[in-house]
TIZANU-208412 format. One line per 2 residues: number of its first residue (from 1); their letters; for each residue x, y, z of C-alpha. Coordinates in Angstrom, 1 decimal. Layout:
! residues N
NUM	A	X/Y/Z | ... $
This chain:
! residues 554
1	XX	17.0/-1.4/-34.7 | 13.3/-0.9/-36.3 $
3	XX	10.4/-1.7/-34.5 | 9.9/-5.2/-36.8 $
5	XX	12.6/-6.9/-34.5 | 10.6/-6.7/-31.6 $
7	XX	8.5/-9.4/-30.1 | 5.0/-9.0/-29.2 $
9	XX	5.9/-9.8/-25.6 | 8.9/-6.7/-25.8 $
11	XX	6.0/-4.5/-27.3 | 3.7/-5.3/-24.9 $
13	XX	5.9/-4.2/-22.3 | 6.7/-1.0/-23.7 $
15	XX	3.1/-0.1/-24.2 | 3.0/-0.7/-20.3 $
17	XX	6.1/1.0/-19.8 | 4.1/4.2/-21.7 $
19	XX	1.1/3.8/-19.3 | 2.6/3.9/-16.6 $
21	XX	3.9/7.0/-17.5 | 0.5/8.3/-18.0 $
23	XX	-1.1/6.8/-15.1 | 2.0/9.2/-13.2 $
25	XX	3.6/6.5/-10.8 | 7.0/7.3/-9.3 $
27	XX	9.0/4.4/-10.5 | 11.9/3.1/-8.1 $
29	XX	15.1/4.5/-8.8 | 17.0/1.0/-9.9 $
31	XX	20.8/1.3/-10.0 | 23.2/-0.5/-12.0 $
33	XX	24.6/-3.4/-9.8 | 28.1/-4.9/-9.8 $
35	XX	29.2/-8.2/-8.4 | 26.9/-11.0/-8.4 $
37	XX	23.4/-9.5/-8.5 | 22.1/-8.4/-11.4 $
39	XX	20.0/-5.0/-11.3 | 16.2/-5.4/-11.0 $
41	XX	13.2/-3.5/-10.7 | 12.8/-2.1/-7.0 $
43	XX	9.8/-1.7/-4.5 | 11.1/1.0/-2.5 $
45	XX	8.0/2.1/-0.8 | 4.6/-0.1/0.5 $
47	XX	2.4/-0.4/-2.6 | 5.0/0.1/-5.3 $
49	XX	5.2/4.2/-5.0 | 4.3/7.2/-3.2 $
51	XX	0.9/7.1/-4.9 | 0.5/3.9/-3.8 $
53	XX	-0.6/2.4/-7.1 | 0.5/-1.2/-6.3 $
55	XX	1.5/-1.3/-10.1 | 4.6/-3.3/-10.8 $
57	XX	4.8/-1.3/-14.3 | 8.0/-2.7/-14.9 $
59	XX	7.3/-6.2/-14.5 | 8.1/-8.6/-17.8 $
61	XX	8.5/-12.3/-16.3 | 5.1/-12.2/-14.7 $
63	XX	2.2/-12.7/-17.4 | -1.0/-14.6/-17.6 $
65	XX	0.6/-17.5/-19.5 | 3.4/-18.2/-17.3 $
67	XX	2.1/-16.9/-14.0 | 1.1/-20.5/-13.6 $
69	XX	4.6/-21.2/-13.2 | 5.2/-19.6/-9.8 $
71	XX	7.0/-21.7/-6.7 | 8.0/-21.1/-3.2 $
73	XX	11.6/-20.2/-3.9 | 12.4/-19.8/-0.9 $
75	XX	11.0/-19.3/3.2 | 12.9/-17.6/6.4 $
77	XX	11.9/-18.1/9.6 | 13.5/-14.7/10.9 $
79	XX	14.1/-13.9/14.7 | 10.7/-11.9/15.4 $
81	XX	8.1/-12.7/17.5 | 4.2/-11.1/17.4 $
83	XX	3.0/-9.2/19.4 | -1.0/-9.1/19.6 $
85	XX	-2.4/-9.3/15.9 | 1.0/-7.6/14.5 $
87	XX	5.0/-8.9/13.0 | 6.7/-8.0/10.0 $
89	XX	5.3/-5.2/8.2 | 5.4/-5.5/4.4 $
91	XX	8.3/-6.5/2.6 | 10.4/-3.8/0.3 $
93	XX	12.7/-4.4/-2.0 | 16.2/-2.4/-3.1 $
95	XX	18.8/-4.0/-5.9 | 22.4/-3.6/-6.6 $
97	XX	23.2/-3.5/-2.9 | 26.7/-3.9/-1.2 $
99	XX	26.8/-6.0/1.8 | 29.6/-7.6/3.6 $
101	XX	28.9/-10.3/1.3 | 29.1/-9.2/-1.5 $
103	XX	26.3/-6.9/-4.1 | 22.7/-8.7/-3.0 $
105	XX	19.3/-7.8/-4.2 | 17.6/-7.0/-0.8 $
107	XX	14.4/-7.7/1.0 | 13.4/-5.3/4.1 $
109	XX	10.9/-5.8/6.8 | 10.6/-4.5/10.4 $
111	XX	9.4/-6.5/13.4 | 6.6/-5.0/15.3 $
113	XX	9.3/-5.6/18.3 | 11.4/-2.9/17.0 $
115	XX	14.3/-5.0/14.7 | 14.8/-4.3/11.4 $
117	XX	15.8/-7.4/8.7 | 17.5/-7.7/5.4 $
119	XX	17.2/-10.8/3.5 | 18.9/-12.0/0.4 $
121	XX	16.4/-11.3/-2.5 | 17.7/-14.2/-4.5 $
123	XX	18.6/-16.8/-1.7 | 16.5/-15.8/1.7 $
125	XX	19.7/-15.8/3.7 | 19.0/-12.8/6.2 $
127	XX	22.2/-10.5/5.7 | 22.1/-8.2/8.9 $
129	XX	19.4/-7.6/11.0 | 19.4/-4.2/13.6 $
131	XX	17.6/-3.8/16.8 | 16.2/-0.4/17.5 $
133	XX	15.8/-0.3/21.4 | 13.7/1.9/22.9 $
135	XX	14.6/3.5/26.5 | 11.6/4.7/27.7 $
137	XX	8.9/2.2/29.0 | 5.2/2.3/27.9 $
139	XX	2.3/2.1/30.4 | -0.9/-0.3/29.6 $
141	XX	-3.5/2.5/30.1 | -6.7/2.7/28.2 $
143	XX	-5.8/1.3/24.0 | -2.0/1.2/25.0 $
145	XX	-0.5/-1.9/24.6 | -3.3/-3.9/23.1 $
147	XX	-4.6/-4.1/19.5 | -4.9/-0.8/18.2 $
149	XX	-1.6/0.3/20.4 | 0.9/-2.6/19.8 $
151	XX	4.1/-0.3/21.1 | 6.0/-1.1/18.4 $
153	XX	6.5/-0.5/14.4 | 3.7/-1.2/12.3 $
155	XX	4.3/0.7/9.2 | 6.7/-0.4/6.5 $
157	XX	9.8/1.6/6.3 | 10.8/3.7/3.1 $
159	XX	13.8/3.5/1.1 | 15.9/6.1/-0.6 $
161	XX	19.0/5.2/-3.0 | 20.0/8.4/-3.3 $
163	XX	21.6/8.4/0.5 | 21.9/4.7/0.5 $
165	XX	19.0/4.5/3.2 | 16.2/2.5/4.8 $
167	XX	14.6/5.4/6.9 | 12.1/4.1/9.7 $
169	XX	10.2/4.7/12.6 | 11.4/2.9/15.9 $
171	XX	9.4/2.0/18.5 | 10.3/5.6/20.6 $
173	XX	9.3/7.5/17.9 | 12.7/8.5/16.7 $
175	XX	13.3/8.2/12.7 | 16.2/6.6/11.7 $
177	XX	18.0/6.0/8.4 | 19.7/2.9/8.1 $
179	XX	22.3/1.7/5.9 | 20.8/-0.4/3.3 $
181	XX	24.3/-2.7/2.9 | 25.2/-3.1/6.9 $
183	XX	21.9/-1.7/8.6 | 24.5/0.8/10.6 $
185	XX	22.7/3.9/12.2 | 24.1/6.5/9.4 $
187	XX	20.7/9.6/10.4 | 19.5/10.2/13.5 $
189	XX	17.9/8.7/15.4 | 15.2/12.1/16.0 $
191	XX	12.3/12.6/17.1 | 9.8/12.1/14.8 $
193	XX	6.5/11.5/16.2 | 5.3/10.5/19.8 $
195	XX	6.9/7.3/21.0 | 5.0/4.4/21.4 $
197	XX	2.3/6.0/18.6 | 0.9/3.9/16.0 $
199	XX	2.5/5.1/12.2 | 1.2/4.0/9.0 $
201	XX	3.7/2.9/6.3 | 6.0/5.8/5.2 $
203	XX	6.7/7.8/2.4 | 9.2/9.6/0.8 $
205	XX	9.5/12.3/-2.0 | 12.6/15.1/-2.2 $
207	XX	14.1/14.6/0.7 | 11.3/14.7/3.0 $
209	XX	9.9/11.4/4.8 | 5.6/10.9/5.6 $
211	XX	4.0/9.1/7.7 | 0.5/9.3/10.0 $
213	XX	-0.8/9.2/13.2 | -3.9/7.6/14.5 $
215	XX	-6.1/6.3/17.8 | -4.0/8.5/20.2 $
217	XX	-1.3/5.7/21.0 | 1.1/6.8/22.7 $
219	XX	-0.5/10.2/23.0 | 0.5/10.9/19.9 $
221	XX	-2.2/13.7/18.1 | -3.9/12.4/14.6 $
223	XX	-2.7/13.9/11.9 | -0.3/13.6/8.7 $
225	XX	3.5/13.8/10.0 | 6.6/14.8/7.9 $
227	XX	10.3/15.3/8.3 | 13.2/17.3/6.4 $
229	XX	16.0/14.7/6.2 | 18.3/16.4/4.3 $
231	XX	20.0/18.8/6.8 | 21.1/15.9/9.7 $
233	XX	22.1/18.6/11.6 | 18.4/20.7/11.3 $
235	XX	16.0/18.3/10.7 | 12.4/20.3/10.2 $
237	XX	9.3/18.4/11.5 | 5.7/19.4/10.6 $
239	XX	2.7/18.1/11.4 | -0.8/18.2/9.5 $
241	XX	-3.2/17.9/12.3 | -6.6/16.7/11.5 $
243	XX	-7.8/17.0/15.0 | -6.8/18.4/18.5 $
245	XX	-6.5/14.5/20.2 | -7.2/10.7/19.3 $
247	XX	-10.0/11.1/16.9 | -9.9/11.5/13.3 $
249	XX	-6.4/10.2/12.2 | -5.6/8.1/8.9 $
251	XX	-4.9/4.4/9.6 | -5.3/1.3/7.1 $
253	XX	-2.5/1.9/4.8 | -2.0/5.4/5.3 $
255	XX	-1.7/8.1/2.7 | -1.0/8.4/-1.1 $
257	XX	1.3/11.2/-1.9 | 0.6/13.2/-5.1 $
259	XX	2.7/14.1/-7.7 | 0.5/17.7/-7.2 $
261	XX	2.4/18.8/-4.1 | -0.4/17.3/-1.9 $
263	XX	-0.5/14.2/0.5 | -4.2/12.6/1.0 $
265	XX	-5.3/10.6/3.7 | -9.0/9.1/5.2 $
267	XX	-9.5/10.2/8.2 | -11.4/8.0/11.5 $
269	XX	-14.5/8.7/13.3 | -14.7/11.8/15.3 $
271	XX	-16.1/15.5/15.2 | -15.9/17.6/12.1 $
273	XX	-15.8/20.9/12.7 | -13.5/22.8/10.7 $
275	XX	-13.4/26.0/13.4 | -11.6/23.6/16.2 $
277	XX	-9.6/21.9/13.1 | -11.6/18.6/13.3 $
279	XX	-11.5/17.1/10.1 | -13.1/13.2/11.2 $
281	XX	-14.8/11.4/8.8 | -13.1/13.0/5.4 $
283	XX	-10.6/12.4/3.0 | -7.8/15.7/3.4 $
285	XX	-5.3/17.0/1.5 | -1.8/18.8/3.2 $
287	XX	0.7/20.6/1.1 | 3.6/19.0/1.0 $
289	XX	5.7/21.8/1.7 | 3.5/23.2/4.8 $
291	XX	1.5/20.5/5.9 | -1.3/23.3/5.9 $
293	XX	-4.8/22.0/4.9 | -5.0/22.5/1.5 $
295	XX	-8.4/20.9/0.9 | -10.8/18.0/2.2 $
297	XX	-13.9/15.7/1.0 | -16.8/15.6/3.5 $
299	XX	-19.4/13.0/2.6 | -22.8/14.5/2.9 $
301	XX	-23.7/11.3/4.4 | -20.8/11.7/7.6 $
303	XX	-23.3/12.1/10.7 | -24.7/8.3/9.7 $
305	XX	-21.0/7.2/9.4 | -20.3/8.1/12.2 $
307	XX	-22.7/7.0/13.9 | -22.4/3.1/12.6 $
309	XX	-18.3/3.6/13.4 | -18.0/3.5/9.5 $
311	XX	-15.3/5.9/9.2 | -13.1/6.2/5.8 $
313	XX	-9.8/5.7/7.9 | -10.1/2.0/7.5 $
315	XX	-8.4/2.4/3.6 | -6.0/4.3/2.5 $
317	XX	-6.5/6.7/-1.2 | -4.9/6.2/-4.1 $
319	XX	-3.5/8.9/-7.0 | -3.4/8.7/-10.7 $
321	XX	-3.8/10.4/-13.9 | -6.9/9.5/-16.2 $
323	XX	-7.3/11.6/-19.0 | -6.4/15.3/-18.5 $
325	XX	-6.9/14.9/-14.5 | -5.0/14.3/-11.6 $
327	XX	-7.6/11.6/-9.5 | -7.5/10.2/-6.1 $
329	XX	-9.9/7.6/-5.2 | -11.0/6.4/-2.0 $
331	XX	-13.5/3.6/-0.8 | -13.8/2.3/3.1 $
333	XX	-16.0/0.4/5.2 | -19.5/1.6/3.8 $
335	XX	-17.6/0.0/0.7 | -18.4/3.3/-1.3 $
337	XX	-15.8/4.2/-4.0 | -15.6/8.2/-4.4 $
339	XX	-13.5/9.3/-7.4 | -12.2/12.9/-6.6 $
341	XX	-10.5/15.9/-8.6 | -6.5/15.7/-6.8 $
343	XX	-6.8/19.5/-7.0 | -10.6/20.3/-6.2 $
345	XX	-11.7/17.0/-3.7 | -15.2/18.4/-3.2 $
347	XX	-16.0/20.8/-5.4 | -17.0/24.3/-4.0 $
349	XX	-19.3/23.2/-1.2 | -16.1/20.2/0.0 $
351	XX	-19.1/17.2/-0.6 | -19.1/16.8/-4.5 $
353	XX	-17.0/14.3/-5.9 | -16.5/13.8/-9.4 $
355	XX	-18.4/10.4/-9.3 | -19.9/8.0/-6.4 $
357	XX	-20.3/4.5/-6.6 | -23.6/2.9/-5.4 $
359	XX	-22.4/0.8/-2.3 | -20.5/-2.2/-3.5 $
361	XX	-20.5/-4.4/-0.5 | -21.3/-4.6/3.5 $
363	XX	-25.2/-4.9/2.5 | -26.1/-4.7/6.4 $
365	XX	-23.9/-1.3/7.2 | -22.2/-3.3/9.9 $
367	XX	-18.4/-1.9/11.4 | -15.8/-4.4/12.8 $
369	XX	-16.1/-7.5/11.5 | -14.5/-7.0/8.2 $
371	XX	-16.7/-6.0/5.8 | -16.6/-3.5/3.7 $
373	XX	-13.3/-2.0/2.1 | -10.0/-2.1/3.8 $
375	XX	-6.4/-1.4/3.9 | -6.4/0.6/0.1 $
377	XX	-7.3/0.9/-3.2 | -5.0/0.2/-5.9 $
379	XX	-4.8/1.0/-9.7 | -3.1/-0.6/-12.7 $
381	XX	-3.7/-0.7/-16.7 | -4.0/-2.8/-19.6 $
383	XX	-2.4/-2.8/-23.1 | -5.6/-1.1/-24.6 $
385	XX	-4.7/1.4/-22.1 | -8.1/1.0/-19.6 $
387	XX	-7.4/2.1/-16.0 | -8.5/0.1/-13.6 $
389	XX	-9.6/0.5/-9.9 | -9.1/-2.8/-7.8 $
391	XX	-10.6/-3.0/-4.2 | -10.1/-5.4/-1.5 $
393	XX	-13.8/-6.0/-0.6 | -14.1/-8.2/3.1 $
395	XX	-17.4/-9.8/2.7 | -19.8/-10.5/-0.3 $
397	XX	-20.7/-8.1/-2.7 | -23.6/-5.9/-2.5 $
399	XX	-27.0/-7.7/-3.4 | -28.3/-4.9/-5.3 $
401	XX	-25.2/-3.8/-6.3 | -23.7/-3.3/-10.0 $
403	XX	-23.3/-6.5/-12.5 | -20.4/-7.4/-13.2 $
405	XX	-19.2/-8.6/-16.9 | -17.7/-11.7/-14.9 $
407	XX	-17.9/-13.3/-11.8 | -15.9/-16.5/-10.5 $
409	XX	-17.9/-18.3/-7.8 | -19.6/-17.5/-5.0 $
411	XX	-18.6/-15.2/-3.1 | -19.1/-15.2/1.2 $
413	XX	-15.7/-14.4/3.0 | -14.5/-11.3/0.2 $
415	XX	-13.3/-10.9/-3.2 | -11.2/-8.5/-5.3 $
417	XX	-13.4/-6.1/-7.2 | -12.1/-4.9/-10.5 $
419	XX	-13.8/-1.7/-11.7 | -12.8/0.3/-15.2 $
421	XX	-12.4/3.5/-14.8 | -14.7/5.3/-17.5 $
423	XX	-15.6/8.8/-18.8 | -19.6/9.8/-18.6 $
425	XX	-20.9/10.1/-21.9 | -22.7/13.4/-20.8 $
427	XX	-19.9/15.4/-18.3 | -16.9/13.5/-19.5 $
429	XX	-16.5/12.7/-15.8 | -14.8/9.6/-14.7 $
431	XX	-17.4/6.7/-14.0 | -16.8/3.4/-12.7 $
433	XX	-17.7/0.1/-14.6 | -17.8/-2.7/-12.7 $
435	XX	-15.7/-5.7/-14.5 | -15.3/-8.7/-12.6 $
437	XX	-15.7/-10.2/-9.4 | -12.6/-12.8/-7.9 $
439	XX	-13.4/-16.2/-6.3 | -14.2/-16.2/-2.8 $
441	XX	-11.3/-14.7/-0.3 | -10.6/-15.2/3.3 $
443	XX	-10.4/-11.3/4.1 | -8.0/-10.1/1.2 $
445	XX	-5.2/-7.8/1.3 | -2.7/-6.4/-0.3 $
447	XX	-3.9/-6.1/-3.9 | -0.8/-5.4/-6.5 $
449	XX	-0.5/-5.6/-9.8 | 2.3/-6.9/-12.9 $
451	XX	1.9/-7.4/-17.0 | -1.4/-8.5/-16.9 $
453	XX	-1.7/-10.2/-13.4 | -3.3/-9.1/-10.5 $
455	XX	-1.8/-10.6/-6.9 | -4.0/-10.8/-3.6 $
457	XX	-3.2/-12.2/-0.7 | -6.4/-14.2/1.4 $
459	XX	-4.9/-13.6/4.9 | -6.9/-15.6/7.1 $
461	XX	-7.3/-12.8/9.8 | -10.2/-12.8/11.8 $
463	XX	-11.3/-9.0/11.5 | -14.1/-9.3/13.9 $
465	XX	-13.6/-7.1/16.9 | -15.1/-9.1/19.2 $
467	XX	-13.9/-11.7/22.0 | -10.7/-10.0/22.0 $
469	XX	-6.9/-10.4/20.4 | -6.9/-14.5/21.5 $
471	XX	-10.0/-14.8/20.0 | -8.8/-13.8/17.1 $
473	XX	-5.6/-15.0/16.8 | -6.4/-18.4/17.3 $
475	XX	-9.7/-18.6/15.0 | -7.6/-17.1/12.0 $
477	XX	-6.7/-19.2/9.0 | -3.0/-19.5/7.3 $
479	XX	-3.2/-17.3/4.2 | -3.3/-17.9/0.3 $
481	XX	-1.9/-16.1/-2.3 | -3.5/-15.7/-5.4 $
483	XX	-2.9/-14.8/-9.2 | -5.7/-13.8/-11.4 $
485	XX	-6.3/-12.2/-15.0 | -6.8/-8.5/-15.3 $
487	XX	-8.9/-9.3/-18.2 | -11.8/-11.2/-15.8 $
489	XX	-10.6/-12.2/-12.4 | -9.7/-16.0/-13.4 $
491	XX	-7.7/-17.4/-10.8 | -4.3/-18.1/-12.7 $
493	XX	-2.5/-19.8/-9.9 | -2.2/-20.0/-6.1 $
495	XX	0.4/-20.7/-3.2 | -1.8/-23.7/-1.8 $
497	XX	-1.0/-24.3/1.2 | 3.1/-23.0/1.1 $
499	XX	2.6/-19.4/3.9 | 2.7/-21.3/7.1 $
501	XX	0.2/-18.1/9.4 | -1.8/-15.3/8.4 $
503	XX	-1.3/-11.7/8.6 | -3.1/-8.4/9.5 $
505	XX	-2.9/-5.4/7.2 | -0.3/-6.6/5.3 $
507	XX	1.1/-6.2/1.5 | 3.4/-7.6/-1.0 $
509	XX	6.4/-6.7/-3.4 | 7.0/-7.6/-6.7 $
511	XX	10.1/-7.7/-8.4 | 11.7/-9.9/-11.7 $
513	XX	9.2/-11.9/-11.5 | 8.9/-12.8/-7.5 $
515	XX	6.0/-11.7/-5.1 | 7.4/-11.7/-1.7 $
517	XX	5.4/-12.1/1.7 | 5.4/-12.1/5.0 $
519	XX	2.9/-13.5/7.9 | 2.6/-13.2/11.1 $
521	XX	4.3/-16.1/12.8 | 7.6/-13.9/11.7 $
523	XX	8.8/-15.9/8.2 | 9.4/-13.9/4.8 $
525	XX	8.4/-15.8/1.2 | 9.4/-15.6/-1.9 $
527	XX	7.5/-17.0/-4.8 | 8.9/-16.8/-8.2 $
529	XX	10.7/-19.5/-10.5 | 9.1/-18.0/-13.8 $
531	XX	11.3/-18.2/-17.0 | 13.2/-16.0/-18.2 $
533	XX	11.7/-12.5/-19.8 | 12.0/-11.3/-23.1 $
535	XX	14.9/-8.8/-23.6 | 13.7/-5.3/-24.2 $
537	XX	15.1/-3.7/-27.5 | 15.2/0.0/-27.4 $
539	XX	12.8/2.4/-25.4 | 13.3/3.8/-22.1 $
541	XX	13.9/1.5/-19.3 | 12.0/1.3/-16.2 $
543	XX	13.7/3.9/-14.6 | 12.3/6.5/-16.4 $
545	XX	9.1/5.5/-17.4 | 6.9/7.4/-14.5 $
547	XX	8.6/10.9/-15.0 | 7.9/13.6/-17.2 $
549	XX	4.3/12.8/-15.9 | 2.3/12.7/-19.3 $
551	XX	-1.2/12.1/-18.7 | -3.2/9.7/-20.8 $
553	XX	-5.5/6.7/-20.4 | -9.3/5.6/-21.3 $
């Protein structure tokens, strides 16, 4: 084999498959499948990996020219019903798995009520679903119960092949690691964090399971949670408190775990006040192996955020190599982007970033009704090797904001922002160039990433916290998903009018060349139908591509 026997389309995935090792993703674990399915690329965690990039690096059916391809495959009406604003929490994805009928390609989700479904990747048939009851009984008091306090699960679960398990949280708190074939109880159930609290999507890294804590549901203290799975019989909770109540915890999306030994998170409104271990308002680092406070970013600008209830907890960070650094980025509702040093967040005095971005959006400083920067950042590159940011942005762009090489429309309801990651000419400091501008959004979401194409879904939630959950359930719009070109934000394709509701703080999973969904009238989507992809000759496969951890990247 010489490289001359490759295609440009096989070359162009290698050269992605090489990024992604330098952007320093953890790539799923894919396993070689018997029976009927054939092994895929995975999406074993919300956002693609523990950093939550939301790159799908080993994507090859999906690409700008045949993107335009993409069909409803398939729709399942599973048996879940809402409660308030909330239902299935993102989809993951697992291949190669047995079930009683046979080796299927899986999709999991988990019903805010407290069941957990798999559905046939390929087909949509729901293979085994598993109810995780919860024997104590919540009281309506204060938050609990409503919005912010649903009572049930509302972060995505986290899959390990290694044990063969879908760990997640149920609705009393107690983890439990679930059989990825049959959905049997095979760990636990343990106590894990306060029952009836309110967990972000989970994590999971050598054996150990993350998750956060916020708004004091179910009594439960703010802070990053973490649990020792691999003993069943000693299992070693710790918790990373960031402070003494309801204030201050990471929401959104939740956390981005490092490949550094550190877990990050942006933290709500509250006091700061390191002495009493108040850390509102900031975006923390916890060693992995402690949970200690290892470090934290304080925006010098923290008494006016919190003041306008414009706290960073509304979006979760992202990780990545650029260059010769580790980076975590971080942008919420004031719709500033802060690009930090992973190992040094804010410099000597905790408020020095390596680079701020002038505001990008939310021109009137207004919380609650959706603008600004919400649920999380993602990251992907290009062929040329460019490493881009990509922020959901609810509302217009910032009049007196950056230009952007392209826009596509006007823009009222909220775009994706695409910004290059750049070194200063002076410092060598990473910069952000703004790059383009998508068409107008109805309050976007879950931003991924695959060869080329960048997904967003236009969920049609009402964000404005006002008038109460009816209010906004019932003004909300069914949601879109769109396709666009890394290279400028043209829209490449779009579902039209196939997702039947709209969702709330929701994502999406990629895999051989399907983008699955979910919405909140309780039905799960697959879009795919693409050709084919080009056969990879040589090179490492997918499975290795994010280890080793080589840095790189303009």
């Amino acid at each position: 084999m010489t490289i001359k026997t490759c295609s440009a389309a096989a070359a162009a995935s290698l050269v992605l498959l090489l990024m992604a090792a330098a952007i320093r993703v953890e790539p799923a674990r894919a396993q070689p499948a018997g029976g009927r399915a054939a092994a895929i690329a995975e999406w074993p965690t919300f956002a693609h990996d523990s950093q939550r990039t939301g790159w799908a690096f080993e994507e090859t059916r999906i690409a700008p020219d045949s993107v335009s391809q993409m069909k409803l495959a398939w729709k399942t009406k599973l048996n879940s019903e809402p409660y308030s604003i909330y239902n299935l929490t993102p989809p993951l994805i697992a291949s190669g798995i047995s079930t009683a009928k046979g080796v299927r390609n899986v999709v999991y989700t988990v019903g805010v009520t407290g069941s957990v479904y798999a559905v046939d990747a390929e087909t949509g048939e729901e293979l085994w679903e598993r109810k995780l009851t919860a024997r104590l009984t919540p009281v309506k008091v204060g938050f609990q119960g409503g919005m912010l306090c649903p009572n049930g699960p509302t972060g995505s679960p986290v899959i390990d092949k290694g044990s063969n398990s879908l760990f997640v949280i149920g609705p009393n708190g107690q983890l439990y690691g679930l059989d990825l074939g049959s959905g049997e109880i095979h760990y636990g159930p343990v106590q894990f964090v306060a029952p009836f609290s309110k967990d972000s999507n989970l994590t999971f890294a050598n054996g150990i399971v993350y998750t956060s804590l916020a708004q004091g549901c179910g009594e439960g203290t703010s802070g990053i949670y973490s649990i020792d799975v691999r003993d069943p019989r000693n299992p070693v909770v710790r918790q990373g408190l960031t402070s003494n109540g309801a204030e201050g915890g990471p929401w959104g999306h939740g956390t981005a775990l490092g490949t550094n030994g550190r877990i990050y998170g942006g933290t709500a409104d509250g006091d700061f006040d390191p002495q009493t271990g108040a850390y509102s308002n900031a975006v923390v680092a916890f060693a992995t192996g402690t949970m200690k406070l290892a470090d934290y970013f304080l925006p010098a600008n923290w008494r006016s955020l919190r003041a306008r209830d414009l706290d960073l907890g509304s979006a979760a960070p992202v990780f990545f190599g650029w260059k010769n650094k580790n980076l975590v980025a971080h942008g919420a509702k004031e719709a500033v982007i802060n690009l930090m040093d992973a190992d040094n967040l804010g410099g000597a005095d905790h408020q020095t970033p390596l680079y701020s971005s002038p505001r990008l959006g939310n021109d009137g400083g207004i919380c609650c009704t959706g603008l600004g920067i919400w649920g999380g950042l993602s990251v992907t590159r290009d062929n040329d090797g460019n490493t881009f940011l990509l922020a959901p942005m609810g509302g217009p762009p910032a009049k007196e904001g950056p230009t952007y090489l392209f826009t596509n429309g006007t823009v009222t309801h909220g775009a994706v922002l695409a910004l290059r990651v750049a070194a200063d000419p002076k410092t060598g400091n990473p910069t952000l160039q703004p790059e383009w501008v998508s068409r107008d959004l109805d309050m976007p979401d879950g931003v991924v990433s695959a060869n080329g194409v960048v997904f967003a879904l236009a969920t049609g939630s009402n964000e404005v916290q006002r008038g109460g959950d009816a209010v906004r359930m019932s003004t909300a719009h069914p949601a879109v998903l769109y396709a666009f070109d890394l290279k400028n934000g043209k829209e490449l394709w779009n579902s039209g009018t196939a997702i039947e509701s709209w969702m709330h703080f929701s994502g999406l999973a990629v895999s051989n060349g399907n983008v699955y969904a979910v919405d909140h009238a309780g039905n799960v989507y697959d879009f795919g139908g693409l050709p084919a992809p080009v056969r990879r000759r040589g090179g490492r496969g997918a499975s290795g591509a994010g280890r080793g951890a080589g840095r790189g990247g303009q």
